[in-house]
Residue frames relative to the residue before (quaternion, step in Angstrom):
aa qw qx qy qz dx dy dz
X 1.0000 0.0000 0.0000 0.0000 0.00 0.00 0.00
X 0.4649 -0.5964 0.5723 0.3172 3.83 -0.82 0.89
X 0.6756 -0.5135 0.4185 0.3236 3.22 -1.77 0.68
X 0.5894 0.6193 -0.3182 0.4096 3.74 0.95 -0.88
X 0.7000 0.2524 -0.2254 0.6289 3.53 0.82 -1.04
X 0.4384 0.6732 -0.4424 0.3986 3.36 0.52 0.10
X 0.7282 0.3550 -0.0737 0.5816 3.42 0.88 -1.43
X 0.6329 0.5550 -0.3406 0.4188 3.63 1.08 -0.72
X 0.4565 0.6071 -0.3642 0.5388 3.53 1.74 -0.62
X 0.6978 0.4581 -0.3869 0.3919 3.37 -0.19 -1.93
X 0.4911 0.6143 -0.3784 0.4881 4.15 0.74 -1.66
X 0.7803 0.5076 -0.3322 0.1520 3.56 0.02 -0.54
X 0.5645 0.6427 -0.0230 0.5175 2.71 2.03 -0.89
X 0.7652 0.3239 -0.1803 0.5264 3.26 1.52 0.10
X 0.3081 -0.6907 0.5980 0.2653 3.38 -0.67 0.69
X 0.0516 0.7467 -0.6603 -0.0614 4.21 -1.15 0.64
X 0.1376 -0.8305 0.5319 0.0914 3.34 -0.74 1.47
X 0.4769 -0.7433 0.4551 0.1140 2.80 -1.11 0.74
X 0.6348 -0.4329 0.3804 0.5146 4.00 -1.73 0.72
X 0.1087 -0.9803 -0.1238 -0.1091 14.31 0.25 7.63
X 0.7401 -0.3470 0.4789 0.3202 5.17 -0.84 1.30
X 0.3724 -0.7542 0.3087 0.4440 3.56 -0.23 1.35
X 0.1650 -0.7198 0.6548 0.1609 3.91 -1.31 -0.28
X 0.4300 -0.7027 0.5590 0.0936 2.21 -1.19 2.10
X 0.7160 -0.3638 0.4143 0.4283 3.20 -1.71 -0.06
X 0.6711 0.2808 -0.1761 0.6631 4.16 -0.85 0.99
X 0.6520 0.3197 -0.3744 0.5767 3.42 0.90 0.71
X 0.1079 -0.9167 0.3486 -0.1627 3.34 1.06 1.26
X 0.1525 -0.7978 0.5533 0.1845 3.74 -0.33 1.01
X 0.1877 0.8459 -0.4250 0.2619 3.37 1.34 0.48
X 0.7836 0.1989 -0.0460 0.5868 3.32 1.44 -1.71
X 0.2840 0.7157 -0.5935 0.2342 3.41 1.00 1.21
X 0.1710 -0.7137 0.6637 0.1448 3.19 -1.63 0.44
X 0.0777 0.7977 -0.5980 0.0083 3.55 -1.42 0.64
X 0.8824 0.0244 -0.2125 0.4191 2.47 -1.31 1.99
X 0.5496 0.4254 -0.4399 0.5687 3.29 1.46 1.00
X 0.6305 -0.6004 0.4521 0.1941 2.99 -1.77 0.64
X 0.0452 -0.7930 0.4815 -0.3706 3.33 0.02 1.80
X 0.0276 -0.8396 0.5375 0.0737 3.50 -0.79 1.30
X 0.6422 -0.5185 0.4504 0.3403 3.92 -0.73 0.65
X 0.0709 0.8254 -0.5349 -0.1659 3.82 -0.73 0.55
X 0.5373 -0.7992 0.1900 0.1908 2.73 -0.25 2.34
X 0.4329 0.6836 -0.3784 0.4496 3.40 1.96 -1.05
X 0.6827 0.6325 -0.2046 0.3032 3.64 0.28 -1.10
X 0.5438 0.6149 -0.2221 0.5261 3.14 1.12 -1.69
X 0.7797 0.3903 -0.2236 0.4356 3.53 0.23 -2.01
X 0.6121 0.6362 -0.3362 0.3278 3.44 0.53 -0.77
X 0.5625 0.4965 -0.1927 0.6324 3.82 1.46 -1.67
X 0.7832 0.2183 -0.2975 0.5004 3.96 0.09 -0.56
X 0.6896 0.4105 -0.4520 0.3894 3.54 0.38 -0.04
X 0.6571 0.2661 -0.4612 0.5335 3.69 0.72 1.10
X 0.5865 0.5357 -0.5969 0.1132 3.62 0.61 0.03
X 0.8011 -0.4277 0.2622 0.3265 3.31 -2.00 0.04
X 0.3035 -0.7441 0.4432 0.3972 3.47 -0.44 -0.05
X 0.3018 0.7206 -0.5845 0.2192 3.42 0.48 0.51
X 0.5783 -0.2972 0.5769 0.4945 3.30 -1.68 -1.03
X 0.6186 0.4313 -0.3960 0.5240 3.78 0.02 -1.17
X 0.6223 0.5530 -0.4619 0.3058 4.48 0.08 -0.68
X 0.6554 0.6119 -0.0938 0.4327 2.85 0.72 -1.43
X 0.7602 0.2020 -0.0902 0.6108 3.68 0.38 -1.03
X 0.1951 -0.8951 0.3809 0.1250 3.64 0.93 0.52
X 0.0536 0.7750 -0.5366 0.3295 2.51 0.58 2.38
X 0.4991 0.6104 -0.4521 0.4170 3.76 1.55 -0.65
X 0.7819 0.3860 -0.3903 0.2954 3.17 -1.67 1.08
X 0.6002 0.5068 -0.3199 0.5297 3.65 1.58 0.04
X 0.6075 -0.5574 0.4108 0.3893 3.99 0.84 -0.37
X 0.5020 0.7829 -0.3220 0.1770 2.93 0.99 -0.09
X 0.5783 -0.4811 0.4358 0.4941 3.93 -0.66 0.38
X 0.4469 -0.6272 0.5504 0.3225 3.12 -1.43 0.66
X 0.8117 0.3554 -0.3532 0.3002 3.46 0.77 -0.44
X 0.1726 0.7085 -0.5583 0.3956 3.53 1.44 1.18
X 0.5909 0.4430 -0.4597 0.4931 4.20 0.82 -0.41
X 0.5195 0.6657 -0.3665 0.3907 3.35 0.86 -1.35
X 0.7765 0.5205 -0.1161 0.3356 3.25 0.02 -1.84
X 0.7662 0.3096 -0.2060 0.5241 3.45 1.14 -0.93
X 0.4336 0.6078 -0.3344 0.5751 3.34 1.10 0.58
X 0.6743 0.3443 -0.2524 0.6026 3.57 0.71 -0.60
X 0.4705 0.7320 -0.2625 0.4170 3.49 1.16 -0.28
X 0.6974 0.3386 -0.0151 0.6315 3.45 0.93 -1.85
X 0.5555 0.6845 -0.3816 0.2780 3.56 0.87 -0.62
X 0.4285 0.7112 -0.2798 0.4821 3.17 1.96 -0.95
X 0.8057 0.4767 -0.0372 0.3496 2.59 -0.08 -2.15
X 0.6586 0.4154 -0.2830 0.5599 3.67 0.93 -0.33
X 0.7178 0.2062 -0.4609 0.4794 3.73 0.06 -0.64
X 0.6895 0.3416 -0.5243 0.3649 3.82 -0.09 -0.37
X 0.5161 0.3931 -0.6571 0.3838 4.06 0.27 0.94
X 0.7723 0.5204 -0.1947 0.3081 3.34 1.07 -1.07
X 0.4630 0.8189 -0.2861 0.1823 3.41 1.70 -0.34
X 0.3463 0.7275 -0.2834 0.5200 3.60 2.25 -0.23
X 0.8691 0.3570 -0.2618 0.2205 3.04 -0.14 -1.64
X 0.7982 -0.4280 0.3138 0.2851 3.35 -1.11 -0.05
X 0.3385 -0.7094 0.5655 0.2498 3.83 -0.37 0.26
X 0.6787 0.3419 -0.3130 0.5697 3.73 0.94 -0.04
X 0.5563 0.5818 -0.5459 0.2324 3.52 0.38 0.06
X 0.2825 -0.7319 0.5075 0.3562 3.64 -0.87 -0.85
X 0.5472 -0.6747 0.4837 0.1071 3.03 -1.61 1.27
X 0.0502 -0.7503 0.6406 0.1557 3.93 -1.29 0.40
X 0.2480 -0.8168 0.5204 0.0226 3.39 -0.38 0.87
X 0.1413 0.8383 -0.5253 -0.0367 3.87 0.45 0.76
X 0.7850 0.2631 -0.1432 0.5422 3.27 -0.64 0.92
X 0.0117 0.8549 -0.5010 0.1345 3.47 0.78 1.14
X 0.1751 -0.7339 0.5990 0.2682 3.74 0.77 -0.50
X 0.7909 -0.3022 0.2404 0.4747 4.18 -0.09 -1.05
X 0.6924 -0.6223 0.1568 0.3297 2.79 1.42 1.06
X 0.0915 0.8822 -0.4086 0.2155 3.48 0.71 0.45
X 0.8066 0.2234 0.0706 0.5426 2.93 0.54 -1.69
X 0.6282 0.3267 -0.5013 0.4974 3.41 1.12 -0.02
X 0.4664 0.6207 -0.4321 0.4587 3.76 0.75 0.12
X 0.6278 0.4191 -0.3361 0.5632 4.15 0.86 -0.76
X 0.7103 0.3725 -0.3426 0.4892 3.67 0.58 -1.18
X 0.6753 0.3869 -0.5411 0.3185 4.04 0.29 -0.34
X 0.5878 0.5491 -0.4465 0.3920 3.53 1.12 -0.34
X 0.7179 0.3164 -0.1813 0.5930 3.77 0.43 -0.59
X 0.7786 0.3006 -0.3220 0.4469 3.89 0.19 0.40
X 0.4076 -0.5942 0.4884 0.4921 4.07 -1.06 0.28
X 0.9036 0.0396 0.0037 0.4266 3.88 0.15 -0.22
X 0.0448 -0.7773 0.6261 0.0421 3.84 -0.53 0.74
X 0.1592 -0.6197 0.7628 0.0938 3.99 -1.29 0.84
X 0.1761 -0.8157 0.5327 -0.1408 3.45 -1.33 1.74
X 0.0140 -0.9212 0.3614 -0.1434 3.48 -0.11 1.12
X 0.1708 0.8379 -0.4804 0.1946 3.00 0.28 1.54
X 0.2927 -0.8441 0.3862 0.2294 3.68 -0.71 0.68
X 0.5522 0.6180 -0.3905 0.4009 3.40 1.38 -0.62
X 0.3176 -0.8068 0.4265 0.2575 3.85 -0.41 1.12
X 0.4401 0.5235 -0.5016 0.5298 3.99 1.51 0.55
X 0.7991 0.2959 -0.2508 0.4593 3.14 -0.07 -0.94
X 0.4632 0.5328 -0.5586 0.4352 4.12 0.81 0.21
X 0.7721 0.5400 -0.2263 0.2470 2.85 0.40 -1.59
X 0.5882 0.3668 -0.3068 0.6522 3.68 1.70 -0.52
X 0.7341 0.3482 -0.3894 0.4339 3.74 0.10 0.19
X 0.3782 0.6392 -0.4635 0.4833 3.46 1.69 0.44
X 0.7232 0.4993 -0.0854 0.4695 3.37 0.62 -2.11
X 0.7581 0.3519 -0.3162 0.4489 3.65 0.97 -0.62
X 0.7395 0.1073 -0.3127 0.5863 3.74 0.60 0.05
X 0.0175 0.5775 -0.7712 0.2673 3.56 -0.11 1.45
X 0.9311 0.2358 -0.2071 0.1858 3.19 -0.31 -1.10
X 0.2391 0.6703 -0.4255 0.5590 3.49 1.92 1.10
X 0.0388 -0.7353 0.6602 0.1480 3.79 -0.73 0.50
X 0.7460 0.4072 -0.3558 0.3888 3.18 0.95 0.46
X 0.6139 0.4421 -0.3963 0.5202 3.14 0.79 1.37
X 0.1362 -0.6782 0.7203 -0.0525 3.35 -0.84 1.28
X 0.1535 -0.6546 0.7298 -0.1238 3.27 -1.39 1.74
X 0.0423 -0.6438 0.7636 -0.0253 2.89 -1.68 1.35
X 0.3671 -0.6265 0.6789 0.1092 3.19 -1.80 1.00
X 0.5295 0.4672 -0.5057 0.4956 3.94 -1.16 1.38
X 0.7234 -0.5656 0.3283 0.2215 2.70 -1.65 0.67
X 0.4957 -0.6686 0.4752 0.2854 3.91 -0.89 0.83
X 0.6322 0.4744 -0.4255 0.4407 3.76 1.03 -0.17
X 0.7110 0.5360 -0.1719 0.4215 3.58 1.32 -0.28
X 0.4078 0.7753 -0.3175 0.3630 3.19 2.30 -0.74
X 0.0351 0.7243 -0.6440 -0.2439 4.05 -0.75 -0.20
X 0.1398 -0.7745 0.5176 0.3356 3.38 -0.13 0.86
X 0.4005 -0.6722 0.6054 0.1457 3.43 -1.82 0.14
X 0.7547 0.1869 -0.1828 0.6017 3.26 -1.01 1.43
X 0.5180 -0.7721 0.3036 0.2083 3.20 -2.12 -0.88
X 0.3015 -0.8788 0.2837 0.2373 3.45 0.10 0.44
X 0.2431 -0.8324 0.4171 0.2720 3.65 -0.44 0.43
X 0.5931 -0.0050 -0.1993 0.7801 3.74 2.13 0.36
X 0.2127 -0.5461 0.8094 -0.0378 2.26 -2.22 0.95
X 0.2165 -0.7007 0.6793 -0.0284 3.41 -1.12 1.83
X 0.0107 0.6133 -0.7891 0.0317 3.13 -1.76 0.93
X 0.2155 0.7886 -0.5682 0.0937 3.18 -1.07 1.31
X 0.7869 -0.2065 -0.1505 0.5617 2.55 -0.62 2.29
X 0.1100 0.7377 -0.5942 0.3009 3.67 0.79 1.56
X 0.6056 0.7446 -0.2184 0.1766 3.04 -0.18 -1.52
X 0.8447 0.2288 -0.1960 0.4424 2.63 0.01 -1.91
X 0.7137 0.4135 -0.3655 0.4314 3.49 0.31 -0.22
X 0.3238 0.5716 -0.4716 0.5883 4.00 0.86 1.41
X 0.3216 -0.6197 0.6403 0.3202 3.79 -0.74 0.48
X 0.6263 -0.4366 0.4243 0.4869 4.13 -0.93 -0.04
X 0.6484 0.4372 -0.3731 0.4992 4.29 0.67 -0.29
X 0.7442 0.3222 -0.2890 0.5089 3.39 0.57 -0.08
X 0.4526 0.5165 -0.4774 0.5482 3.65 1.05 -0.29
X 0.6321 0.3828 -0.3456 0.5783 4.29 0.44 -0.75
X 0.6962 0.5975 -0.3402 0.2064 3.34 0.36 -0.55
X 0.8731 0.2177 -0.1611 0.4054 2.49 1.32 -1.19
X 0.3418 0.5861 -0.5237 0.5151 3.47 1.71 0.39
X 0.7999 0.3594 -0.3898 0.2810 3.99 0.14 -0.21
X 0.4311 0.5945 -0.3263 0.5953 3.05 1.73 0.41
X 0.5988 0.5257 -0.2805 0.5352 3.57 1.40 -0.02
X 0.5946 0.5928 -0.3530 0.4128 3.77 0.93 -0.95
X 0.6326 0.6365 -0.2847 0.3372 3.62 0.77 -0.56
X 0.7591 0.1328 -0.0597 0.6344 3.14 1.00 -1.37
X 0.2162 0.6976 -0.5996 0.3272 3.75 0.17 1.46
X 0.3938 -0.5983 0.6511 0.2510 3.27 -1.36 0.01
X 0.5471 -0.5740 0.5114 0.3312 2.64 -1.34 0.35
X 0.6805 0.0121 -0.2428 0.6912 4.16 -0.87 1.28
X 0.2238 0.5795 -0.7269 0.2929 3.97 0.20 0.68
X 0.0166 -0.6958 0.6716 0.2541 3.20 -1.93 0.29
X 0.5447 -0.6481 0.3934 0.3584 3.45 -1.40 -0.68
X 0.0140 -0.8224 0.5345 0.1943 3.63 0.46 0.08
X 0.2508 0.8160 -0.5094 -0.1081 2.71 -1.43 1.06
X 0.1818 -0.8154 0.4646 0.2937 4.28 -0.44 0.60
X 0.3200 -0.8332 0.4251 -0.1508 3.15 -1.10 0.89
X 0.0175 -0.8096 0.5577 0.1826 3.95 0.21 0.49
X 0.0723 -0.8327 0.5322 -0.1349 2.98 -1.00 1.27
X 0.5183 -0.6509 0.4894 0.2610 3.77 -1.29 0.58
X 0.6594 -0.5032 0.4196 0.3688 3.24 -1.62 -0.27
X 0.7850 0.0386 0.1621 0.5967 3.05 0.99 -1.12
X 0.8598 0.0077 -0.1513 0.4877 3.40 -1.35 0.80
X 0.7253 -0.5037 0.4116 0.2256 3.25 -1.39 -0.62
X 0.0618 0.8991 -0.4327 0.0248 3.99 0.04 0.74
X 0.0157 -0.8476 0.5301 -0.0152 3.81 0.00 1.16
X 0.3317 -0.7136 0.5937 0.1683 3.65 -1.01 1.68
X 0.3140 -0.6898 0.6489 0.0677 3.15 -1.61 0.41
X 0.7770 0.3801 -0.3403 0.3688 3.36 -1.32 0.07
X 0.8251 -0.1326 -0.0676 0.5450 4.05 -0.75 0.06
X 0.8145 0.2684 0.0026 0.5143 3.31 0.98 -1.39
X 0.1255 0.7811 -0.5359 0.2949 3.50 -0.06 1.89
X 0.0999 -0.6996 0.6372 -0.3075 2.31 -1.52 1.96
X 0.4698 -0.6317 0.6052 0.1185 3.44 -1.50 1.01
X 0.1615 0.8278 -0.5364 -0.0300 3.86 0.02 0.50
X 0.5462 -0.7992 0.2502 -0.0157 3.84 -0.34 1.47
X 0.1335 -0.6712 0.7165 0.1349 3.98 -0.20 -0.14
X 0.4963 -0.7526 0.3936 0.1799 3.18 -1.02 0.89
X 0.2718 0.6147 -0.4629 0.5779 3.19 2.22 -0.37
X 0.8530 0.3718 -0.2698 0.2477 3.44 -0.32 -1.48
X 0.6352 0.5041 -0.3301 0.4831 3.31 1.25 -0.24
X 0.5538 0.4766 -0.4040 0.5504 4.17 1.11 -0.31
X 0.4622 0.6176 -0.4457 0.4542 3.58 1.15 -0.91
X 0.8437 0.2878 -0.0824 0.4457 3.86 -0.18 -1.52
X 0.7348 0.3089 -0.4303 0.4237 3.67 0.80 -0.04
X 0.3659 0.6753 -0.3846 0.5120 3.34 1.48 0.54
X 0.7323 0.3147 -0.2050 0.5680 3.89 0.83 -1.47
X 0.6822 0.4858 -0.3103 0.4498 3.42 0.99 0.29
X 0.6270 -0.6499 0.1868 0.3868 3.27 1.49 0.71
X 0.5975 0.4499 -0.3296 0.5761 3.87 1.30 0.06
X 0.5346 -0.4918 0.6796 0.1020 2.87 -2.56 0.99
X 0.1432 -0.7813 0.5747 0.1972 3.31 -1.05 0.67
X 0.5380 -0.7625 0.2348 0.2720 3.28 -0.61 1.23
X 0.6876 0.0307 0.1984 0.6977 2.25 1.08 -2.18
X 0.1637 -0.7095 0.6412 0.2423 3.58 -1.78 -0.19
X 0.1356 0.8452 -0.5059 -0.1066 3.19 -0.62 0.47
X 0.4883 -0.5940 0.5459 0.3327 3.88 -1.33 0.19
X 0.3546 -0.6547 0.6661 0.0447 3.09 -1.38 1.97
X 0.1642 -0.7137 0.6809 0.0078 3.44 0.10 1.85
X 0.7491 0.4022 -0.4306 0.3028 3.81 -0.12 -0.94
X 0.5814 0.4617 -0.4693 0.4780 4.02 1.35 -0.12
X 0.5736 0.6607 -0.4345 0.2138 4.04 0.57 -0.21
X 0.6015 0.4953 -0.2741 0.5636 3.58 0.81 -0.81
X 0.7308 0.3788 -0.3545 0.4436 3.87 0.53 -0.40
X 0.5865 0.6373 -0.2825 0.4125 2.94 1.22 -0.43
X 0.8160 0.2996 -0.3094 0.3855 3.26 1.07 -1.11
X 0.5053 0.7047 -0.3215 0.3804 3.19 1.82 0.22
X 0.6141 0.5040 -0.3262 0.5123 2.98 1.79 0.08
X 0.5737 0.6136 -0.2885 0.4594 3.52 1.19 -0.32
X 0.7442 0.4035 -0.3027 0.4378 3.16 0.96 -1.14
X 0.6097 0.5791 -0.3683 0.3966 4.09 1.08 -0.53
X 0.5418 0.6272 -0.3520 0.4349 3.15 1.83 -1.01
X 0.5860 0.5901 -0.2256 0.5075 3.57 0.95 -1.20
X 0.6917 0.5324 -0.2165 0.4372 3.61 0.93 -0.50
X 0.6712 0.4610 -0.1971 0.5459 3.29 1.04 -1.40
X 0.6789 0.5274 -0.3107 0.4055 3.38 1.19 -0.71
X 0.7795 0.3161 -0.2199 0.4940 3.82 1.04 -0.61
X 0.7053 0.4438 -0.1512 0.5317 3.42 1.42 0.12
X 0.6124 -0.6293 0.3379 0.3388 3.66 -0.58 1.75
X 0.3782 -0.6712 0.5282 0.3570 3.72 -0.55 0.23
X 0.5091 0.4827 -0.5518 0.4510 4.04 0.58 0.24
X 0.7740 0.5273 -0.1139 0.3314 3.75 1.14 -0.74
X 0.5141 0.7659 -0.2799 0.2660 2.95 2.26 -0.24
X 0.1473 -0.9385 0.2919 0.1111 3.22 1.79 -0.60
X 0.0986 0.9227 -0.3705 -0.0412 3.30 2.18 0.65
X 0.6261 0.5733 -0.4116 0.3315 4.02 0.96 -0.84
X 0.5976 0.4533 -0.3513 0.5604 3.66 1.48 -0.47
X 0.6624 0.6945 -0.1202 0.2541 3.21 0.20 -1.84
X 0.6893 0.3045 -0.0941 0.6506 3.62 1.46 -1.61
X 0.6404 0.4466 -0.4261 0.4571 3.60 0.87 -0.33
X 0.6035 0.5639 -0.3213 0.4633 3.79 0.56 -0.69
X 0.6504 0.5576 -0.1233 0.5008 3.57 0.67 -0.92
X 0.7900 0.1882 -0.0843 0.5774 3.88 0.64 -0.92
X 0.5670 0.4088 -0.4171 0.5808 3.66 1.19 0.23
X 0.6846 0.4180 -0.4058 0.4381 3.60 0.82 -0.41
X 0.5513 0.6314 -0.3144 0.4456 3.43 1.15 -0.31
X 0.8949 0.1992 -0.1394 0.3742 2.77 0.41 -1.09
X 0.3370 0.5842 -0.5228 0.5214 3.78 1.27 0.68
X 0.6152 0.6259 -0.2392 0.4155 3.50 1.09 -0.28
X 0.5613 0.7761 -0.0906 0.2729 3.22 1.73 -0.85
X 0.5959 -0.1030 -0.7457 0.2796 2.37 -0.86 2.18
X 0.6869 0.6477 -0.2030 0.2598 3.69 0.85 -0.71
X 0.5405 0.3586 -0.4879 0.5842 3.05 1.43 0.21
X 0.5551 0.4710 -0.5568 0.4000 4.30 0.27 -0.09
X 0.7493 0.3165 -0.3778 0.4424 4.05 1.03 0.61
X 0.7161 0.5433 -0.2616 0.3516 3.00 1.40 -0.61
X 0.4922 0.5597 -0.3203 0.5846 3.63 1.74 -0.71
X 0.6565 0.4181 -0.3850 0.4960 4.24 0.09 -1.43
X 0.6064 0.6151 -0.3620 0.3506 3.78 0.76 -1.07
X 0.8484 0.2850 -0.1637 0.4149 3.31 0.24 -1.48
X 0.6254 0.5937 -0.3608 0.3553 3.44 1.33 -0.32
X 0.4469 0.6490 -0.3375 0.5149 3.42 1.69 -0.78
X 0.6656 0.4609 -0.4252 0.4046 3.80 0.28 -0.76
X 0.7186 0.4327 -0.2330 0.4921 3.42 1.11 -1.03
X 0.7492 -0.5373 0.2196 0.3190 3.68 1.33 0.58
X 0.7060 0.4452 -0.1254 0.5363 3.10 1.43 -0.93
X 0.4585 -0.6956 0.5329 0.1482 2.89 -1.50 1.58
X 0.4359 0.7076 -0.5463 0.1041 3.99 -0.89 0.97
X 0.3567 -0.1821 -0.9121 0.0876 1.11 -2.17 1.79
X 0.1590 -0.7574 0.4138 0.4795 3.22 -0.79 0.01
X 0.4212 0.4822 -0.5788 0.5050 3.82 0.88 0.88
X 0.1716 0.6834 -0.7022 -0.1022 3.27 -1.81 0.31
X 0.1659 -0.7587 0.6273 0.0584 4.09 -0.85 0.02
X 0.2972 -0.6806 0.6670 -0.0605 2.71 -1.77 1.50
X 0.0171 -0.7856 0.5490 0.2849 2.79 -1.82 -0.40
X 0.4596 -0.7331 0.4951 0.0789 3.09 -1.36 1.13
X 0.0465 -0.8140 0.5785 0.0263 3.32 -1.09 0.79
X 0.2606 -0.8590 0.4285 -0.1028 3.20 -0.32 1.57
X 0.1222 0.8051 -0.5785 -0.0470 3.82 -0.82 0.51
X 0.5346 -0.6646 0.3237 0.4095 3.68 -0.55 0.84
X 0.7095 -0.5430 0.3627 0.2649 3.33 -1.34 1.40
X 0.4227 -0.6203 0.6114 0.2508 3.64 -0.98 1.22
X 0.7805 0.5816 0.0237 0.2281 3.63 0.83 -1.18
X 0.2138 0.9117 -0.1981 0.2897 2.50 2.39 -0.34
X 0.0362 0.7237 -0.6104 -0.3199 3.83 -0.27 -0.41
X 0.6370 -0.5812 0.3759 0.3393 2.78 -1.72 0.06
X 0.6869 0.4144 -0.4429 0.4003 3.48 0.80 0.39
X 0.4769 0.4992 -0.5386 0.4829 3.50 1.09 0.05
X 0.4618 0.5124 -0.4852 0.5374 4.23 1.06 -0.27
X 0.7414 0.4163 -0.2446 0.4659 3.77 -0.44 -1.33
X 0.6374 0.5074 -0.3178 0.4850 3.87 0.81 -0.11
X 0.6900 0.5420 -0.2174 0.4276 3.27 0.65 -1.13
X 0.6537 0.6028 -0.2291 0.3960 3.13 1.34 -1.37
X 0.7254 0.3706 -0.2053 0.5426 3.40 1.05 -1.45
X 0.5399 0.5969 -0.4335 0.4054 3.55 0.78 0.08
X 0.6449 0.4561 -0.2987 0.5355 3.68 1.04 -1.41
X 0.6335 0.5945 -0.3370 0.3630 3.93 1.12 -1.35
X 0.7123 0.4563 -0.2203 0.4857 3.35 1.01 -0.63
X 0.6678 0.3306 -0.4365 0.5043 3.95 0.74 -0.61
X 0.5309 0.5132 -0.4826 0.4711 4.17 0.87 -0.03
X 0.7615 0.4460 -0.3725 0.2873 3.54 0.69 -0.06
X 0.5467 0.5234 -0.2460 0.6055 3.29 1.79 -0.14
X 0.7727 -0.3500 0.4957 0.1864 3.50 -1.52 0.63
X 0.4107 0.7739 -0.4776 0.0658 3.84 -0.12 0.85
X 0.0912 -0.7190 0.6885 -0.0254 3.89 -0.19 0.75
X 0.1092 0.7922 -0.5634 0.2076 3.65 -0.18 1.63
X 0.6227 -0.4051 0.2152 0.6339 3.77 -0.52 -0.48
């Protein structure tokens, strides 16, 4: 092995952070870390998605707070916005990659509005309901495994990540967007949504691990990974659930669990929220900020990305032997 991959190996072994999705109980910020060097254990990751629910609420890890089932629903019609008006440009003949499909949702919106969508999801619950839901799409071919291991095939004019990322140490986030530059189109973009922090960088430990971001810190890495960020934008329809998830958390936390009464408790709480909708997800963060305090303290964006005009060619030849080298190792990621 040349010294370069040599060192590009050692690089692997470290997490480097740089200048947070609801959480259920057992999703403890106990074993956060900020702004230390700290790798994801990928075992872990697979383990937490390979029981979640197939629902809508699984996915947007909303299960466990009382909430209506059609509060997943609801925030979904939410983003639905926000997604076709990035996607409203592209072609209707192009094709679509969907990494991380969760139960298929979104590869279901893109087979309607695209000629063909490839879907890649590893958790075997949530495959198995994004199998059964776009069965009846002949234009979509779903694979189950891991996106660091995927080779895609051909080309794609979008490429969805939802809520990938964060659960990628920052080498493999580069990894795998430069493993993406190849099979783009030409004005292709990337779309991606993301929960994300105010500042710096904060990685949980223990069962439930995650990589939660600053958007600085995210342009930072889809920059060293060879892409322009177009746009950014605020995932208003994910805020109100959010803070409805914060505030029950806050509940469960000061209040015996025989007493938590979540089927009342989570329904009161996210109906009161959300009769509130959109103006209290500025007017609450607003007035609480004066008083110092950060809430929610998750929020998420999305980013639309197209591969750097500006690129050089060795930051290309880098990327390459970087992706060439994590395909040669063992990888059981999300």
């Amino acid at each position: 092995m040349a010294p370069d991959d040599q060192a590009l190996v050692s690089r692997r072994r470290i997490f480097v952070t740089m200048p947070m999705r609801c959480q259920e109980s057992g999703q403890s910020e106990g074993g956060a870390a900020v702004g230390r060097s700290l790798q994801l254990d990928y075992s872990k990751v697979r383990a937490y998605w390979g029981h979640a629910k197939p629902s809508m609420l699984g996915p947007y890890m909303m299960d466990g707070f009382g909430f209506p089932a059609s509060a997943g629903r609801f925030r979904f019609r939410g983003e639905l916005n926000a997604v076709a008006e990035a996607v409203k440009d592209l072609r209707s003949s192009i094709s679509v990659l969907d990494f991380g499909s969760g139960v298929g949702a979104w590869t279901e919106y893109f087979a309607q509005r695209f000629a063909n969508v490839v879907s890649v999801e590893a958790s075997p619950t949530l495959y198995a309901a994004l199998k059964d839901r776009c069965s009846r799409y002949p234009n979509v071919v779903t694979f189950g495994g891991d996106v660091l291991s995927f080779q895609p095939k051909g080309r794609f004019g979008l490429v969805f990540l939802g809520g990938l990322l964060m659960y990628l140490d920052e080498h493999d986030v580069r990894v795998l967007l430069s493993k993406l530059v190849s099979c783009l189109e030409p004005d292709a973009i990337v779309l991606c949504r993301e929960s994300t922090i105010r500042q710096g960088t904060k990685t949980l430990q223990g069962n439930y691990q995650v990589v939660y971001r600053s958007v600085e810190t995210y342009q930072s890495i889809f920059s060293a990974a060879g892409f322009d960020v177009v746009s950014v934008e605020a995932n208003v329809a994910y805020l109100y659930p959010q803070m409805a998830c914060e505030l029950v958390k806050k509940w469960k936390a000061r209040v015996p669990e025989r007493f938590w009464c979540l089927p009342v408790i989570g329904r009161l709480v996210y109906w009161g929220l959300r009769l509130g909708y959109p103006w209290n997800t500025k007017l609450i963060p607003r007035l609480l900020a004066k008083l110092g305090r950060e809430f929610p303290v998750l929020t998420n964006h999305f980013f639309v990305l197209r591969p750097s005009s500006h690129a050089t060619v060795a930051q290309r030849e880098a990327s390459v032997r970087s992706a060439r080298i994590a395909e040669e190792r063992p990888l059981s990621a999300c």
